[in-house]
C-alpha positions as CSV (number, residue, x, y, z in Angstrom):
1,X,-35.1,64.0,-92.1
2,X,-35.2,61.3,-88.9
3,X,-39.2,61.8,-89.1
4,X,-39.2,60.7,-93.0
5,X,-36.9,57.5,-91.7
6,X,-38.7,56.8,-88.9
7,X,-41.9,56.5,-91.4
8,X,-40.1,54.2,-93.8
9,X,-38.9,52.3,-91.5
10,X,-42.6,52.3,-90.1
11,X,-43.4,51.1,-93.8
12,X,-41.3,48.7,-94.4
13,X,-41.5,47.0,-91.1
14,X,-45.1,46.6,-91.5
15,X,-44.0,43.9,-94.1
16,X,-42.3,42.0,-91.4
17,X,-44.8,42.4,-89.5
18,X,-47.2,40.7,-92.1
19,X,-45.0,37.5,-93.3
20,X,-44.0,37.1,-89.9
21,X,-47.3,36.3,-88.5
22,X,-48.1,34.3,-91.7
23,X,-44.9,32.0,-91.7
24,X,-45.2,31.6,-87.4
25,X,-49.4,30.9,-87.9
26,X,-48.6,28.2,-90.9
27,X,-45.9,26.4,-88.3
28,X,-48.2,26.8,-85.4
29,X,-51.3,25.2,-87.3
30,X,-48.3,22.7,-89.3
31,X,-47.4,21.9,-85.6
32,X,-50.7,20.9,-84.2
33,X,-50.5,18.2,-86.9
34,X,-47.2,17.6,-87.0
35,X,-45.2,16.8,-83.9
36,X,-41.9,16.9,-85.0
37,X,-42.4,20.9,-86.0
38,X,-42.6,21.4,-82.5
39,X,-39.4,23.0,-80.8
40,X,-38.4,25.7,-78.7
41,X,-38.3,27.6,-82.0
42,X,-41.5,28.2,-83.0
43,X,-42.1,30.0,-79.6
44,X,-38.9,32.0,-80.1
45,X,-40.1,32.9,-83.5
46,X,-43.7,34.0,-82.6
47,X,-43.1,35.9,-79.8
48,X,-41.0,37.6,-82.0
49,X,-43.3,38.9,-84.3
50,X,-45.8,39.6,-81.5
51,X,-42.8,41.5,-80.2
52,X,-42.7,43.3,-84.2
53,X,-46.9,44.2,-83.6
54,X,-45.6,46.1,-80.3
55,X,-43.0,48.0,-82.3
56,X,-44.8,49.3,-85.2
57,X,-47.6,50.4,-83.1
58,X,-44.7,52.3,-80.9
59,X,-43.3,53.5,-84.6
60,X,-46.9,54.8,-85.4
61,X,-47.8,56.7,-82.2
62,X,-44.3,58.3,-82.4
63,X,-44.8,59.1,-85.5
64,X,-48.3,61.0,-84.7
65,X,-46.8,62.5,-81.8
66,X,-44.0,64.0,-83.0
67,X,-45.6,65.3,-86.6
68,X,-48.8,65.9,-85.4
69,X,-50.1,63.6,-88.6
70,X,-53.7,63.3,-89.4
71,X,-54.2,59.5,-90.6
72,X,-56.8,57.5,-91.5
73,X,-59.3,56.1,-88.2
74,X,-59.2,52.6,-88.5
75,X,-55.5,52.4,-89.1
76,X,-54.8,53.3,-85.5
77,X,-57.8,51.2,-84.1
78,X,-56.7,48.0,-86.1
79,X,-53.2,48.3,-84.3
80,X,-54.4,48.6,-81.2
81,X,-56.7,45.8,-81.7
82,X,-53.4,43.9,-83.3
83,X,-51.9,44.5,-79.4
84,X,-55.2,43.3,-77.7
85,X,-55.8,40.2,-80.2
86,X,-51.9,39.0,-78.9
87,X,-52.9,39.9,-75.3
88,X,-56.0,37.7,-75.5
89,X,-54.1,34.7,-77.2
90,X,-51.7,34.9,-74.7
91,X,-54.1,35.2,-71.8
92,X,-55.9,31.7,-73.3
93,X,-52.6,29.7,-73.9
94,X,-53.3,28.0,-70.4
95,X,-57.1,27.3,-70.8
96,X,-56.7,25.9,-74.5
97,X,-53.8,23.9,-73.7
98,X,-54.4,21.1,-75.3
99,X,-55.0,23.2,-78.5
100,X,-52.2,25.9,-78.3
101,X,-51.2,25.2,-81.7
102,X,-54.1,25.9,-83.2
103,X,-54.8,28.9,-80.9
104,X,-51.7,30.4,-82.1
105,X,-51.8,29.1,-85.4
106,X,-55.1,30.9,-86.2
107,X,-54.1,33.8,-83.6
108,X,-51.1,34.7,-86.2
109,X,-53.2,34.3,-89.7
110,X,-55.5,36.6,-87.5
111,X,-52.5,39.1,-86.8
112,X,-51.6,38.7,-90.3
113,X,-55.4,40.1,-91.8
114,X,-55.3,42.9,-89.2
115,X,-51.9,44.0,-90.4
116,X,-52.7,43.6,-94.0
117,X,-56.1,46.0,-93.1
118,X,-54.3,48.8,-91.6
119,X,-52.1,48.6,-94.3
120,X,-54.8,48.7,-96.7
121,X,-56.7,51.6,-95.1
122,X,-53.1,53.7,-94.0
């Protein structure tokens, strides 16, 4: 019963996960061109759907753990390489400063496609 909730929960969150990096990598990129889309917000907003990546991956290995489920190999991988694709953006906010927006603009349509894939190939 909680196994079968934590997997929809896994399911439907992934759509969050999805728009969420869409809508914050359309205002980052909107931003870079824009100035008065840039606010406190945006940040707030983008670190928390990075924040979402960290969860579902946490859903997913629990998930594996506790059922002992056999799923497809690239799901996992593209996860995990959802987790190291916001550690590298973060890591080159400071070098790229002048260009953050864009940085995390294309950083969150980036986040978006690997979340669509391992959606596609779960």
């Amino acid at each position: 019963m909680l196994n079968l909730l934590l997997l929809d929960i896994h399911n439907a969150w992934s759509w969050v996960v999805i728009f969420g990096n869409a809508l914050a990598g359309v205002w980052a990129l909107s931003a870079h061109k824009f100035v008065s889309l840039r606010s406190r917000a945006l940040w707030w907003f983008t670190g928390a759907v990075e924040a979402a990546i960290f969860l579902q991956v946490a859903m997913g290995v629990a998930l594996v753990n506790r059922n002992k489920l056999a799923l497809p190999q690239f799901h996992a991988f593209y996860g995990f390489v959802a987790i190291i694709t916001v550690a590298i953006v973060y890591s080159y906010r400071a070098q790229l400063k002048k260009k953050v927006y864009l940085l995390y603009g294309f950083g969150g349509l980036f986040l978006m496609g690997l979340s669509i894939r391992a959606m596609l190939v779960g």
